[in-house]
C-alpha positions in Angstrom: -139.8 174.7 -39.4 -136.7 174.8 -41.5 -134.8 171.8 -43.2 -131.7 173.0 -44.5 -131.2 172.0 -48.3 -128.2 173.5 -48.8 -125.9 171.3 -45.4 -123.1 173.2 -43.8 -121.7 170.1 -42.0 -120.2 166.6 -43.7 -121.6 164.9 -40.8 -125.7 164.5 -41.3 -125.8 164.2 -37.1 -124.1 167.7 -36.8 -126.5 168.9 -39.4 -129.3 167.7 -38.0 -128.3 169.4 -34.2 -127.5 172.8 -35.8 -131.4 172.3 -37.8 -132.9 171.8 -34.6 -130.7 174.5 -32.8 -132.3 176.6 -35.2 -135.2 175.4 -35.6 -135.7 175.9 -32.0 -134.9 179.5 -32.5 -137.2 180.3 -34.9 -140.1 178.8 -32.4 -138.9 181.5 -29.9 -139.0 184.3 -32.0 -143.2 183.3 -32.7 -143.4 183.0 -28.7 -144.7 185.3 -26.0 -141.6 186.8 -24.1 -143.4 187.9 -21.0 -141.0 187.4 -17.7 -141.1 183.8 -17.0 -140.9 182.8 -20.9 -138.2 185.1 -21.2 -136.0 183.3 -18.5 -137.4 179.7 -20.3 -136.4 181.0 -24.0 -132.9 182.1 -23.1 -132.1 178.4 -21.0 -133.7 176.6 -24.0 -131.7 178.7 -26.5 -128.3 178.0 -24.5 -129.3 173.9 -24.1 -131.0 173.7 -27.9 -126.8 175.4 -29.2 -125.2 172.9 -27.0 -126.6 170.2 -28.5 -124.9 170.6 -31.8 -121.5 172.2 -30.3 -121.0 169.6 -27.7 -121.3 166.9 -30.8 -119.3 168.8 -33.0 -116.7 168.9 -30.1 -117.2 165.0 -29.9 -116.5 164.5 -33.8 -113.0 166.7 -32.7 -111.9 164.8 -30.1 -109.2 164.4 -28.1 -109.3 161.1 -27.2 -112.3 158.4 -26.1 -112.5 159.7 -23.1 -113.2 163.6 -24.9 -115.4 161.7 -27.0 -117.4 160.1 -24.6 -117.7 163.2 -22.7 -118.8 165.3 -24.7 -121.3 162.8 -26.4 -122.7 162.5 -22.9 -123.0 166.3 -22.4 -124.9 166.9 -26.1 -127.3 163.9 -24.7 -127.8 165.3 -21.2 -128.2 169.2 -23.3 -130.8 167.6 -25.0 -132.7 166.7 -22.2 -132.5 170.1 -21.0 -134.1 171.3 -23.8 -136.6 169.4 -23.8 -137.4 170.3 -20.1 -137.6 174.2 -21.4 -139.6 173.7 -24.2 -142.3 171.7 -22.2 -142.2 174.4 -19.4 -142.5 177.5 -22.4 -146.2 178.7 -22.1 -147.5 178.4 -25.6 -151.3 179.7 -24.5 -154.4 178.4 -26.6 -152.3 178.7 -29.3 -152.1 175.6 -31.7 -149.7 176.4 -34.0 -147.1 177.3 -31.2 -148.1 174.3 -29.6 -147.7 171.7 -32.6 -144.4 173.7 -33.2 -143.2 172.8 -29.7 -144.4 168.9 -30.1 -142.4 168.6 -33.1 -139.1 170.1 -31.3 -139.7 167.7 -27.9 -140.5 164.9 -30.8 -137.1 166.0 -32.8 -135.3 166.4 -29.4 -136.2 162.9 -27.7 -134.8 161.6 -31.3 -131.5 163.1 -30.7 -131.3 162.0 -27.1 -131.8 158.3 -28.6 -129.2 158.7 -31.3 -126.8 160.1 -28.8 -127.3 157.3 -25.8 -127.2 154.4 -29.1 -123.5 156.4 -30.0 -122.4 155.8 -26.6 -124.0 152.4 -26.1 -121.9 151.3 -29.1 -118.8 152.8 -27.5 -118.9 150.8 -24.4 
């Protein structure tokens, strides 16, 4: 997987969401697109994106009650993707499989981060 050494963002979170978005990416580009990954690939894809576009949203905000909602959208995007990548047929294939463990792993830590931000907002 790919850690960007060169950020694009100030914020490390925003960072961190567009690494996994393309991380994520990369993954589906190594996996089988017969017809039912196909249809898996192109929800994960959409969710994995969100992720980082619904925080960077957030970090523009309108008011708390933007912020707030759009920090509960990048959470609930993130549990989406972790739903696709766990339903992506990987086959016997190891690699593809400890490639998708790492991206649930990285995905369950942004749903944490994102649930402590809006813990802490109240």
């Amino acid at each position: 997987m790919e850690d960007t050494n060169n950020p694009l963002f100030e914020d490390p979170l925003e960072q961190r969401c567009h690494d996994f978005a393309k991380n994520v990416r990369l993954f589906c580009r190594k996996v089988e697109w017969d017809l039912v990954n196909q249809a898996d690939i192109r929800q994960l894809v959409r969710s994995s994106g969100s992720v980082g576009a619904n925080y960077i949203e957030a970090n523009e905000k309108l008011g708390e009650g933007d912020l707030r909602h759009r920090i509960k959208i990048a959470r609930k995007e993130a549990k989406e993707s972790i739903h696709w990548l766990d339903l992506l047929n990987t086959g016997n294939n190891e690699e593809l499989n400890r490639a998708r463990m790492a991206l649930i792993d990285e995905c369950f830590q942004l749903k944490k981060i994102l649930s402590a931000i809006l813990k802490n907002l109240g």
